[in-house]
C-alpha positions in Angstrom: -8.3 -31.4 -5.1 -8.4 -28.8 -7.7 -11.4 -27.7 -10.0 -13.1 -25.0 -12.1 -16.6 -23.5 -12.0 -18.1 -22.1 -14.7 -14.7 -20.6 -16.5 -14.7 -18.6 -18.6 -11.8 -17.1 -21.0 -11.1 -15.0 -24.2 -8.2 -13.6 -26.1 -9.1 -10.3 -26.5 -13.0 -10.5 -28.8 -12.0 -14.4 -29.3 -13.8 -17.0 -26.7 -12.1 -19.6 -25.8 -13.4 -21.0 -23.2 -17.7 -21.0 -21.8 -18.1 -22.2 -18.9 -15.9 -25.2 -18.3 -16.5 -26.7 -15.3 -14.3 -30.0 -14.2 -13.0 -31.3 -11.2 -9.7 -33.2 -9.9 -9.9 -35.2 -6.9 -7.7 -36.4 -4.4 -4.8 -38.4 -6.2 -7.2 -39.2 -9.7 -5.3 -38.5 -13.0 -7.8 -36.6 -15.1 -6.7 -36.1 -18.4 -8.1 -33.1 -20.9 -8.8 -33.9 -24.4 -10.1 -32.8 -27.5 -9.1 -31.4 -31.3 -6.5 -28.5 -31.7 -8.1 -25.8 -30.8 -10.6 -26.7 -28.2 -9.0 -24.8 -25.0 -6.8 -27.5 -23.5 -3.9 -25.7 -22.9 -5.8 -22.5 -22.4 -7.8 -24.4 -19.5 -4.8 -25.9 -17.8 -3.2 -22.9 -17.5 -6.3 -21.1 -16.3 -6.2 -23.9 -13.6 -2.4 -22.7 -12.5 -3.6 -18.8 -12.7 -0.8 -18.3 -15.7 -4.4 -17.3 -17.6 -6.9 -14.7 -15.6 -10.8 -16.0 -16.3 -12.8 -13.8 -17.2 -15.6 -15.8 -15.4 -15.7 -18.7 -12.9 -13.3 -19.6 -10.2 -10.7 -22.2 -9.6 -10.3 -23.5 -6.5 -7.3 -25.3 -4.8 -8.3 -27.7 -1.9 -11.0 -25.3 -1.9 -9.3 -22.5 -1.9 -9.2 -19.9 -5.0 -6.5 -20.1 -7.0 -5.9 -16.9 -7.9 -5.8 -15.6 -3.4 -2.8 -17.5 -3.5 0.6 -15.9 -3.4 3.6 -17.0 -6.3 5.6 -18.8 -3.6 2.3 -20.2 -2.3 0.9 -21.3 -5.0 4.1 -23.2 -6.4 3.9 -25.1 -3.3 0.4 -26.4 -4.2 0.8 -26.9 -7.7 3.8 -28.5 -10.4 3.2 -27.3 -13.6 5.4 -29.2 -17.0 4.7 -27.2 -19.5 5.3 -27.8 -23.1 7.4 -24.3 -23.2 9.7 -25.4 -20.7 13.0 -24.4 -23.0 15.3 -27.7 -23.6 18.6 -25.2 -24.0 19.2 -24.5 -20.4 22.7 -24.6 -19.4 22.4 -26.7 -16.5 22.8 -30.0 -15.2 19.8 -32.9 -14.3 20.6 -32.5 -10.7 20.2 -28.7 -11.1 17.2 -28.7 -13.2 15.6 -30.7 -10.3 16.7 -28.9 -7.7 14.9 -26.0 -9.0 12.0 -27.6 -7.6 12.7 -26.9 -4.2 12.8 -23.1 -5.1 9.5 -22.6 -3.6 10.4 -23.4 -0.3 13.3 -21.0 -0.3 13.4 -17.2 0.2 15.1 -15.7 -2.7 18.2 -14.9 -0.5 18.3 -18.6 1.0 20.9 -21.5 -0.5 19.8 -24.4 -0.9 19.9 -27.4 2.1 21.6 -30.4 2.4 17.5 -31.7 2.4 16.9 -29.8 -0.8 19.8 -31.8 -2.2 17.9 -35.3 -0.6 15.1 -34.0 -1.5 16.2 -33.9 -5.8 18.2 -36.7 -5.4 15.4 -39.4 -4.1 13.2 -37.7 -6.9 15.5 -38.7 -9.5 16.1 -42.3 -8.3 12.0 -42.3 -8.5 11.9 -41.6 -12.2 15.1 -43.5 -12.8 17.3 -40.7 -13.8 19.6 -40.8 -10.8 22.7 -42.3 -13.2 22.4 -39.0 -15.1 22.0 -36.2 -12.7 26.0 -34.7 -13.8 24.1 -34.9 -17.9 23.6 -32.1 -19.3 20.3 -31.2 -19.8 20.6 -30.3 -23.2 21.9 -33.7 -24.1 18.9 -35.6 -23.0 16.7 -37.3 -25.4 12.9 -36.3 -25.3 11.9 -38.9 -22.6 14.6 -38.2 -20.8 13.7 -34.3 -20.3 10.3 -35.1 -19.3 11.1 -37.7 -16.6 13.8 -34.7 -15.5 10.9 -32.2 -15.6 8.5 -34.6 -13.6 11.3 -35.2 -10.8 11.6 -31.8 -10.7 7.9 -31.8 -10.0 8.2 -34.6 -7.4 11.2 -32.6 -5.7 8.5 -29.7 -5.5 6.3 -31.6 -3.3 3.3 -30.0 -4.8 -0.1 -32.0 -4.1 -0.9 -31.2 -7.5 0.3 -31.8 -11.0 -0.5 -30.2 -14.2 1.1 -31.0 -17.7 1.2 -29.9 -21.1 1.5 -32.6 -23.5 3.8 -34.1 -21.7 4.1 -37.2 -24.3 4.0 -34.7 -27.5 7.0 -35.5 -30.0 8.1 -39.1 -27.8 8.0 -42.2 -29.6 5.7 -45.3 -28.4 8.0 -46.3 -25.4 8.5 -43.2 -23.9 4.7 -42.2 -24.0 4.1 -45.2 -22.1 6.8 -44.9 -20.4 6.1 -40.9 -18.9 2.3 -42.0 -18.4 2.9 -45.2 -16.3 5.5 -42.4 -14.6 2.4 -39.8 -14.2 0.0 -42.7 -12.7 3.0 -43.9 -10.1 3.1 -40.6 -8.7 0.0 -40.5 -6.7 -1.1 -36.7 -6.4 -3.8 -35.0 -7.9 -3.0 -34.6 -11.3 -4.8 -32.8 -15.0 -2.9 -33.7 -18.0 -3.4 -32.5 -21.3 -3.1 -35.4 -24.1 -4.1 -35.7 -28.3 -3.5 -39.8 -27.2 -7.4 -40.6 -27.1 -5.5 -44.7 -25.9 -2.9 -43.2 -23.6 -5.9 -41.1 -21.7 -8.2 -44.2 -21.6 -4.9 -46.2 -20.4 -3.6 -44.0 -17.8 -6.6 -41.5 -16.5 -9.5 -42.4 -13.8 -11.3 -39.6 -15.8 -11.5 -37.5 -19.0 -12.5 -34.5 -19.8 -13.5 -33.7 -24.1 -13.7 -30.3 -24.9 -15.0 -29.2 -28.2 -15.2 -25.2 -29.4 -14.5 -24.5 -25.2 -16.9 -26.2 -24.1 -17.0 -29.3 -22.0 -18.7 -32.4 -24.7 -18.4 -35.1 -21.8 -16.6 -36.2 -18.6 -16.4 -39.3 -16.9 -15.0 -42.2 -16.3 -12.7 -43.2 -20.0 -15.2 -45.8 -20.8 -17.7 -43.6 -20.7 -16.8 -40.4 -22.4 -14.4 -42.7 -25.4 -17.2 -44.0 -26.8 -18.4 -44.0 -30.3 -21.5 -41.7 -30.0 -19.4 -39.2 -28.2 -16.0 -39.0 -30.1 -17.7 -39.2 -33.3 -19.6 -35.9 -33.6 -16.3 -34.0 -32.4 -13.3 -35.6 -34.4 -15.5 -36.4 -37.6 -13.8 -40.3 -37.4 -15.3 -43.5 -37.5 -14.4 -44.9 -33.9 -14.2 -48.8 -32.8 -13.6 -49.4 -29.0 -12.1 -52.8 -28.0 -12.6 -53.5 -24.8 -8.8 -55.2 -22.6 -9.4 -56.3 -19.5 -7.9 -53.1 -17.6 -9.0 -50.5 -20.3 -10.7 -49.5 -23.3 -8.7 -49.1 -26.8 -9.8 -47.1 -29.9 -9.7 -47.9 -33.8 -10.1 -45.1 -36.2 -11.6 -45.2 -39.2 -10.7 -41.6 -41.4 -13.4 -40.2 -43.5 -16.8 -39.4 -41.5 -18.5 -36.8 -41.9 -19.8 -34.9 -39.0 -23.0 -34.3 -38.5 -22.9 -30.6 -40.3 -21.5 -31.9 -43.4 -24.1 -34.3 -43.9 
């Protein structure tokens, strides 16, 4: 489980973030959503201590986030984050096989496990066939499923990411989100995808101006009354028989224009 009490964050005079509170349970994918600018990414990287709150506490299975040690707290949290540079001279199987660091003392090699380990994450995101690639010469999908064995290799209990779907065409969003909801550990995932988070998430968060609008359950919080007032669209939810789905209509006006 991971969650946040009451955070608070600013960039220098600039707030950011007032008192966001939100919580992860045990295996649920909870996804963060919300217009640019509303303090997604900020949050998520409060929630790995990458970001210092200025109020509020994250805790890790009830534990603060920010007690824990580097080495420590990479062993209870993956992070993917949209900066993760795509130049790296390395191979698939190496890029992986970074995510055993964390169990590694600086001066240690890597094991013949840590090699298992990287290996049986790749064959779980189907990238085994390329682990000699590369990693430059991957496509877009292809990096993210390398970034999310790497993740896997980690053995983390939780999972945060960045976008992880941002610049991928139709296939390969669903294709790294069915990959995210396979996985099975607690995970917060940042998306603009207002169908991919009611597809893939057991709950949403909408932030608006740093502050939490609604969370729940995706049928809940994607609903008209709610997504409306923040996006300034005309929404229409069609209800499939596992999930909601949203038309948009451009051209409302939100409520302070009227």
């Amino acid at each position: 489980m991971i969650s946040a009490s009451d955070v608070t964050f600013a960039y220098d005079d600039t707030p950011v973030l007032a008192g966001v509170t939100l919580k992860a349970g045990a295996g649920d994918v909870v996804g963060l959503i919300g217009p640019n600018g509303s303090g997604k990414t900020t949050l998520l990287r409060v929630l790995y201590s990458a970001l210092v709150p200025r109020g509020g506490v994250v805790l890790v299975d009830d534990e603060p986030v920010a007690a824990l040690r580097g080495r420590e707290r990479a062993r209870r949290i993956a992070v993917v984050a949209q900066e993760t540079p795509s130049d790296m001279p390395v191979t698939v199987a190496d890029m992986v096989l970074l995510g055993r660091a964390p169990h590694r003392s600086a001066l240690q090699s890597y094991t013949v496990e840590d090699h298992q380990f990287a290996a049986a994450a790749l064959s779980r995101v189907g990238m085994r066939g390329l682990a000699d690639r590369s990693f430059t010469a991957l496509s877009g999908g292809e990096r993210q499923r390398t970034l999310i064995a790497r993740a896997i290799a980690q053995q983390a209990g939780h999972l945060l990411l960045d976008e992880p779907t941002n610049h991928l065409d139709i296939r390969y969003q669903h294709e790294v989100m069915g990959l995210v909801r396979t996985i099975g550990i607690t995970t917060v995932v940042v998306l603009h995808d207002l169908n991919l988070a009611a597809r893939y998430c057991d709950q949403v968060v909408l932030l608006n101006g740093g502050h939490v609008v609604s969370a729940g359950p995706p049928v809940e919080v994607l609903a008209p009354e709610v997504l409306e007032p923040v996006y300034g669209v005309g929404v229409r939810v069609l209800h499939e028989e596992h999930c909601v789905q949203l038309v948009f209509s451009p051209g409302l006006r939100t409520p302070a224009e009227r």
